[in-house]
C-alpha positions in Angstrom: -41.9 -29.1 -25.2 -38.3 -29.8 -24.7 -37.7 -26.2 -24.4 -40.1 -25.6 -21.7 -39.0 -28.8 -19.7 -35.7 -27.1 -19.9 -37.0 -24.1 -17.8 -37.1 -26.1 -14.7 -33.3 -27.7 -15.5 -31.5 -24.5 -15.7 -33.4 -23.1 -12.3 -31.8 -26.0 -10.5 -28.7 -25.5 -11.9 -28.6 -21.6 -11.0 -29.4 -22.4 -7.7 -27.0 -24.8 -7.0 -24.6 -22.3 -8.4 -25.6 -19.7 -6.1 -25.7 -22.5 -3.7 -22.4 -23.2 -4.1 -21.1 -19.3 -4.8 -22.7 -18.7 -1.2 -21.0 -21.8 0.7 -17.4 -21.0 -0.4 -18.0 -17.2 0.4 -19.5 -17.9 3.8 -16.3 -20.0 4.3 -13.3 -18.0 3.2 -12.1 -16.0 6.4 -9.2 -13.7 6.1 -6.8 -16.5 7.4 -6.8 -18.0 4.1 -5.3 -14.8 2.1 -2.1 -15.6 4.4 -2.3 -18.9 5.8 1.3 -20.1 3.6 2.8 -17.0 3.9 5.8 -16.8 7.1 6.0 -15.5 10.4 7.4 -11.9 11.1 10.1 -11.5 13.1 9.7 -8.6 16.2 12.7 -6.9 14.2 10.5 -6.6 11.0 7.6 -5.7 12.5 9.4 -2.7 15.0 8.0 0.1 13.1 4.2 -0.8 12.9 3.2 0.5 15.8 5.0 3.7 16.6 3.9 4.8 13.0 0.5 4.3 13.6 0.7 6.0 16.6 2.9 8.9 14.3 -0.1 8.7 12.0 -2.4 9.4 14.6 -0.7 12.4 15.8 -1.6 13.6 12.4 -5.3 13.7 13.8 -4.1 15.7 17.1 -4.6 19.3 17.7 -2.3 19.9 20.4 0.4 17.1 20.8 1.4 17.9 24.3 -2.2 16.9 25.5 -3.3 14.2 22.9 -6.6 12.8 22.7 -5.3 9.2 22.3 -2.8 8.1 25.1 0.5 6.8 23.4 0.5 2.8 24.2 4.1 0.9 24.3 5.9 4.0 25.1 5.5 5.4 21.5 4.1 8.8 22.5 5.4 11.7 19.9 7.8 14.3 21.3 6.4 17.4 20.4 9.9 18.9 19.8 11.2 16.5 17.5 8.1 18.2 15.2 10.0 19.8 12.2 6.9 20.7 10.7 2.8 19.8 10.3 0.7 20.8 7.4 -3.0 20.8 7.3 -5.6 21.4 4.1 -5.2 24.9 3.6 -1.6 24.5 3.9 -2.0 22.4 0.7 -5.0 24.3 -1.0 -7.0 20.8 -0.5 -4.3 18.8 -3.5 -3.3 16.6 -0.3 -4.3 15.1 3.0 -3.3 16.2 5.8 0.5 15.1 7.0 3.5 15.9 9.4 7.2 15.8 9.1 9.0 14.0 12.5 12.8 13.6 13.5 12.5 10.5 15.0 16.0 10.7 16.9 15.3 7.4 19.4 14.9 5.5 16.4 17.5 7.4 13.9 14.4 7.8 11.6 13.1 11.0 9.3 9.1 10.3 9.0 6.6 11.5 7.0 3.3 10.5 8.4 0.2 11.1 6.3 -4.3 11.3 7.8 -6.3 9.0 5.9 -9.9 10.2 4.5 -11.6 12.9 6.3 -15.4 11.8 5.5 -16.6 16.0 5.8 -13.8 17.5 3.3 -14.5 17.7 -0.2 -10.8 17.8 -1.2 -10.5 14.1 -0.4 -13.3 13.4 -2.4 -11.6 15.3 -5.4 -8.7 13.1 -5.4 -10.1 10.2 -5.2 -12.4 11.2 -7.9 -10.2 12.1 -10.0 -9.3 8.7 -11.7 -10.5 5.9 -14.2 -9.1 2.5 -14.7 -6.0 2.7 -17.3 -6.1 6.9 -16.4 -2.5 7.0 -15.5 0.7 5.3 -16.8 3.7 5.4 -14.8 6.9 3.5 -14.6 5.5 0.5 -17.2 2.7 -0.1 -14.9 -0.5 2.1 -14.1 -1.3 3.9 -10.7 -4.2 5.8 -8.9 -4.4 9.6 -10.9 -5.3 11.6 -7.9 -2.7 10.0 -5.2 -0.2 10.1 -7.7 -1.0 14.4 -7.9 -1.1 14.3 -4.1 2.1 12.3 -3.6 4.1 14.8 -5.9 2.2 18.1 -4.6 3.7 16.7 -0.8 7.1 16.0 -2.2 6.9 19.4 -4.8 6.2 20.9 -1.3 8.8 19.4 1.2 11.5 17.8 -1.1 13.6 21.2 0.2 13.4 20.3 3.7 13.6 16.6 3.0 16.7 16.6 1.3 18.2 18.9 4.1 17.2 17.1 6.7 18.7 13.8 4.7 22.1 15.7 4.6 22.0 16.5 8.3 21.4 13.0 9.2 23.5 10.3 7.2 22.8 7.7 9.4 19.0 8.1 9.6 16.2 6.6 7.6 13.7 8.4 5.1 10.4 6.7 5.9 6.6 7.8 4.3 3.9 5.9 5.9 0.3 7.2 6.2 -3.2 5.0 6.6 -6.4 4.6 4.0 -6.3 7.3 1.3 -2.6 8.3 2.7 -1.7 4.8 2.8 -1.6 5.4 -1.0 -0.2 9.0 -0.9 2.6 7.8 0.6 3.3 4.6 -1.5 2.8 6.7 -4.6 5.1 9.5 -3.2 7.9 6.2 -2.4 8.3 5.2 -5.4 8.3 9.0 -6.7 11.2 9.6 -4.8 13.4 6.4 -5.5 12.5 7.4 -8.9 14.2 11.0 -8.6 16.5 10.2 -5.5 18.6 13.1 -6.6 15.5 15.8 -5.4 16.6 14.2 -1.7 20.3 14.5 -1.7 21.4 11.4 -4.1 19.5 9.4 -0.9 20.7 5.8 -0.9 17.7 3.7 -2.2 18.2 1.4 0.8 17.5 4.1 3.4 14.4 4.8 1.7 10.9 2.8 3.1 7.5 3.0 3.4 4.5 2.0 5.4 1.0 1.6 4.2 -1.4 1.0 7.0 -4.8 -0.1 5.5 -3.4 0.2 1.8 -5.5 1.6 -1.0 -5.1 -0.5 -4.3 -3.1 2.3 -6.0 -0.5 0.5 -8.4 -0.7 -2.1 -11.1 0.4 -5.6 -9.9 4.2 -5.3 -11.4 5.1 -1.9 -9.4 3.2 -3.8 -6.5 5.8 -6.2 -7.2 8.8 -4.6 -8.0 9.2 -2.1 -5.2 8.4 -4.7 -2.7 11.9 -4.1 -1.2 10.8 -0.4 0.0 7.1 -0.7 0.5 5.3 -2.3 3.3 1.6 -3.1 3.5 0.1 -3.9 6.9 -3.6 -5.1 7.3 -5.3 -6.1 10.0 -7.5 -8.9 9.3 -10.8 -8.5 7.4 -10.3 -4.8 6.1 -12.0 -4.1 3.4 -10.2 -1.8 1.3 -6.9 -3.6 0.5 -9.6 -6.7 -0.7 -12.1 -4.7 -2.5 -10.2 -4.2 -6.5 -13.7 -1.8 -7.0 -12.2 1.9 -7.9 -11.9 4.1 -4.7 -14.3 6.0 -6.3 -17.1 4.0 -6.1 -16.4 3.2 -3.3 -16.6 6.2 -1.2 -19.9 6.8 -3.7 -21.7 4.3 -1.8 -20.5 5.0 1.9 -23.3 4.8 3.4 -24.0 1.4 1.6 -20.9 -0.3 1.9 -22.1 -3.4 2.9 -24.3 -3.4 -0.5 -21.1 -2.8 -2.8 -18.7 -5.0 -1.3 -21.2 -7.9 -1.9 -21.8 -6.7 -5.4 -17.7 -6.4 -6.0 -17.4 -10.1 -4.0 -19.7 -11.4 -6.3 -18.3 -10.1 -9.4 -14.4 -10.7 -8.7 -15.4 -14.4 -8.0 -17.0 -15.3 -10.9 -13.9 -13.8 -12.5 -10.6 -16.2 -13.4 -7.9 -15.3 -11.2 -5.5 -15.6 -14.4 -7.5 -13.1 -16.3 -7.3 -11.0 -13.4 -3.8 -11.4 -12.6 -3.0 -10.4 -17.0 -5.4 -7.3 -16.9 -2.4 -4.6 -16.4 -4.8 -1.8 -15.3 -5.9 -3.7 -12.4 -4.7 -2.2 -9.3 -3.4 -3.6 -5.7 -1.8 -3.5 -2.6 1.8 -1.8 -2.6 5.0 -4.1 -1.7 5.8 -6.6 1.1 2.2 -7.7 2.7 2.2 -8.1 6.6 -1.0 -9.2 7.7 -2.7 -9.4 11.3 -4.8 -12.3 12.0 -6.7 -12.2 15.5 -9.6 -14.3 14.6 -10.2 -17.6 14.1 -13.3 -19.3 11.8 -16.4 -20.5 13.7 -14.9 -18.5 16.6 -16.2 -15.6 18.7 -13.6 -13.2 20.3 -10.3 -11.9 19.3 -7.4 -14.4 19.9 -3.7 -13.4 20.7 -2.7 -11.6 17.0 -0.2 -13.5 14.8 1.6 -11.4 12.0 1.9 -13.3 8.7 4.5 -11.8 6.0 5.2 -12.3 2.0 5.8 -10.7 -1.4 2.5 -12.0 -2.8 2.0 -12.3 -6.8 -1.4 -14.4 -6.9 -3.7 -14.6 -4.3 -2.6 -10.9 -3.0 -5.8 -10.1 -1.1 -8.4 -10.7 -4.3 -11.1 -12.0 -2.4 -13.8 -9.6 -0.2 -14.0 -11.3 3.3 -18.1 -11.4 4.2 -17.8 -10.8 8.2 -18.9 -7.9 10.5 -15.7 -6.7 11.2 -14.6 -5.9 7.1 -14.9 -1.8 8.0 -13.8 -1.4 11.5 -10.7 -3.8 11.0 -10.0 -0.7 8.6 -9.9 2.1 11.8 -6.2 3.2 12.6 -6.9 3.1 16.5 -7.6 -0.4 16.2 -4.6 -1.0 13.7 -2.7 0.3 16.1 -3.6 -1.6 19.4 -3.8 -4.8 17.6 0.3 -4.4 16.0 1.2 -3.4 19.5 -0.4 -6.5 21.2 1.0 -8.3 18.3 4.6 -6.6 19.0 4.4 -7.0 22.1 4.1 -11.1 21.6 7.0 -11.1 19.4 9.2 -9.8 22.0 7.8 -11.8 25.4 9.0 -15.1 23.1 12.7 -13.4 22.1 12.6 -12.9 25.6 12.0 -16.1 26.7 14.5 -17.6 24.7 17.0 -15.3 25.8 18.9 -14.0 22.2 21.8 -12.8 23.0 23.0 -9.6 21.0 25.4 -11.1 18.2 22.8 -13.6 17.9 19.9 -11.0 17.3 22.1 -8.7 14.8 22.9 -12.5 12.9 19.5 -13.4 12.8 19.1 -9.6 10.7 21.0 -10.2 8.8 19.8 -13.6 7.5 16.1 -11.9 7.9 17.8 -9.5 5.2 19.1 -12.4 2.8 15.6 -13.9 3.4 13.5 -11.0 2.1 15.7 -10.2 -0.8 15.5 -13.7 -1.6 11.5 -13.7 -1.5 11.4 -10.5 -3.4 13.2 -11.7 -6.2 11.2 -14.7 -5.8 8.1 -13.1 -5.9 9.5 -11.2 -9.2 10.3 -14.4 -11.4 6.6 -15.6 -9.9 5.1 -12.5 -12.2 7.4 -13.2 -14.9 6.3 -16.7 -14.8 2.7 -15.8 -14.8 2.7 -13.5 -17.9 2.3 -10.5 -15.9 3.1 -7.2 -18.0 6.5 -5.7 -17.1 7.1 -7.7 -14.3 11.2 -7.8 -14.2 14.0 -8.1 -12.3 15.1 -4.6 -11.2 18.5 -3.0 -11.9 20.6 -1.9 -8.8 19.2 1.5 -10.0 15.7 0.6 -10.1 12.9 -1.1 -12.0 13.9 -2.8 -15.1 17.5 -4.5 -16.3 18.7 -5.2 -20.0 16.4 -8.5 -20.2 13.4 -6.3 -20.5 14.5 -4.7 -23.8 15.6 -7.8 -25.3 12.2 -9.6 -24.5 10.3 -6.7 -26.1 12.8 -6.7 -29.0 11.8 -10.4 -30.1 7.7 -9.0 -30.2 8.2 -6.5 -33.5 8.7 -2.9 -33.8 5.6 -1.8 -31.9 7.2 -3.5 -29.0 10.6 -1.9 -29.4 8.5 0.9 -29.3 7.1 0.3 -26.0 10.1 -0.7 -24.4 12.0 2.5 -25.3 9.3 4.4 -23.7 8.7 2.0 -20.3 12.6 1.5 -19.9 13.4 5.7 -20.0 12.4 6.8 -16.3 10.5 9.8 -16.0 12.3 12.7 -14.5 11.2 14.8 -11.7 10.5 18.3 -13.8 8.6 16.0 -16.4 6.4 14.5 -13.8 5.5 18.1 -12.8 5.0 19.3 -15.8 2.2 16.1 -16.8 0.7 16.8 -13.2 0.9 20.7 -12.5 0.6 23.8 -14.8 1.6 27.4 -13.8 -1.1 29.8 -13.0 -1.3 33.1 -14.0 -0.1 34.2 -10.5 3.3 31.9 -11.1 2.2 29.2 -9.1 1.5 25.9 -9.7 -1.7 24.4 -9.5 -3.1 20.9 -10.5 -4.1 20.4 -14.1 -7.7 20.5 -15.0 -7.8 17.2 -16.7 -5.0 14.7 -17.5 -4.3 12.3 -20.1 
């Protein structure tokens, strides 16, 4: 008797759990992934919106009469092209991507398309992963953008490091939006990796910015090569929120909505700690800028605000339910909304009238601030029992501490530590990725790991 009366008791409860589940969902907007993090500064943010517009050239087929008019005066000067590579270029093992001299802005870009919904070869590479496929660097990353990011760099690294030679003074961006978003972050930390493929580049000239990031690295690289990688995201967009493998993702395309409720329910119901100590879990790459133009319980878009950190917890976890969570993913929109947001920055420098010294000044404190954040943001994952989260060397990832940590765990750990510690060269990279066909060419392995 007891047992059935307790039917009716547990009903209750599981509906005010569902209840409740329902309430904070239908409550947490995108403002409150960002709402402690800082402002950014119009110097900071200067690149957003002429790399978007960079990306978007990738889409063009005749850049002296492009389908999208250049806003802000960002157009791209046809003969600053050094060179523009499409799929059969790259047999299909990479998206899309272009190589620009950006000589207004002293800048050498590398600007990769995101999907392309009607090729296959997308498909293939983001297929071709599973969670805890791929180790690299200590930490774990997406298998298929990691093979694209070194087939573009196996490709162009000639070129790269010629053009870096040529201009001392210029900057080595990647940058690329969706599934290049994740090409490009991959192929970043590839090449700080193996700087000597570009010329011995300095590792401060190197940067990288992922417009609508793919979760395509463990938290600790996330982390630890927040000082080169930028992630921008404009408001509710899905695909930085949504920790559900690419895969499945683009399984269920034409039932997206279904599968990002499914992955919201799932991820809530799951401790953030356990999440945050799972080391296979992937995220968002690097320094997070994020674009709020909307407001809760509001209709209409309201004049953008741009919100910057180096996030450890609370690094975009949570699926936003709104109407907007796919086309908040669109580069065209990306692009409008960081120039209106640019454009905001500078009307109120303006307005207070900076003079230069006090503009370079304020860089350089900007500079002081960031480092200061990112090493922040490392002791943060230290603190929180991420794996491999240290302090990087002025040659990379990990300092001295990390070997004595693992030291004090046993002789498996030593173990460990010997193997995450010893960087992985360029020609052994290639070798784990590529094998040589019979025609002396290299072509993607089969299968992996």
């Amino acid at each position: 008797m007891s047992i059935v009366c307790g039917f009716p008791l547990l009903e209750c409860v599981y509906c005010l759990a569902c209840a409740r589940w329902a309430w904070k969902r239908c409550l947490h907007t995108a403002g409150h992934d960002s709402e402690t993090w800082g402002l950014a500064t119009s110097e900071e943010f200067e690149p957003v919106p002429r790399l978007c517009r960079y990306i978007l050239a990738v889409y063009e087929d005749d850049l002296r009469h492009p389908q999208w008019e250049p806003t802000g005066g960002y157009g791209i000067n046809p003969d600053y092209l050094i060179l523009k590579k499409n799929y059969e270029d790259s047999h299909g093992r990479a998206p899309p991507y272009i190589l620009y001299l950006d000589h207004d802005h002293a800048d050498i870009v590398l600007a990769i398309r995101g999907l392309n919904l009607a090729k296959e070869s997308d498909y293939a590479v983001l297929l071709d992963n599973k969670l805890g496929k791929r180790k690299f660097d200590g930490g774990y990353v997406h298998n298929g953008l990691l093979k694209a990011a070194a087939c573009v760099l196996d490709a162009e690294c000639d070129i790269l490091k010629e053009l870096v030679r040529k201009y001392p003074n210029y900057t080595l961006t990647f940058t690329g939006h969706s599934l290049g978003s994740g090409v490009a972050a991959l192929l970043t930390v590839v090449v700080v990796q193996n700087r000597e493929r570009i010329g011995n580049v300095d590792r401060k000239r190197v940067r990288c910015y992922a417009i609508a990031p793919t979760r395509c690295m463990s938290l600790n690289l996330a982390v630890r090569y927040a000082d080169v990688i930028n992630s921008v995201v404009l408001q509710d967009d899905f695909l930085p929120r949504t920790a559900t493998p690419l895969e499945d993702i683009f399984k269920s395309v034409f039932c997206l909505p279904c599968i990002l409720c499914l992955r919201c329910m799932r991820d809530t119901c799951i401790p953030e700690e356990k999440m945050l100590k799972d080391p296979r879990r992937l995220y968002a790459p690097g320094r997070c800028y994020h674009i709020v133009e909307r407001k809760p319980f509001k209709c209409g878009r309201f004049p953008p605000v741009v919100r910057t950190a180096v996030p450890v917890d609370g690094r975009f976890e949570h699926v936003v339910l709104s109407c907007n969570a796919t086309s908040d993913h669109a580069i065209i929109w990306i692009e409008k909304e960081a120039q209106r947001a640019f454009d905001l920055m500078m009307e109120k420098d303006h307005s207070k009238e900076i003079p230069q010294k006090q503009k370079m000044e304020r860089q350089e404190t900007l500079a002081k601030e960031h480092n200061k954040e990112y090493k922040a943001a490392l002791q943060r994952a230290v603190t929180l029992h991420v794996a491999h989260a240290f302090s990087p060397s002025n040659y990379g990832t990990f300092d001295d501490r990390e070997g004595e940590e693992e030291q004090s765990d046993g002789s498996s750990s030593m173990g460990s530590s010997k193997k995450y510690s010893n960087r992985e060269t360029w020609d052994e990279l290639i070798e784990r990725l590529f094998e040589r066909s019979e025609s002396g060419h290299m072509v993607l392995k089969k299968s992996s790991d």
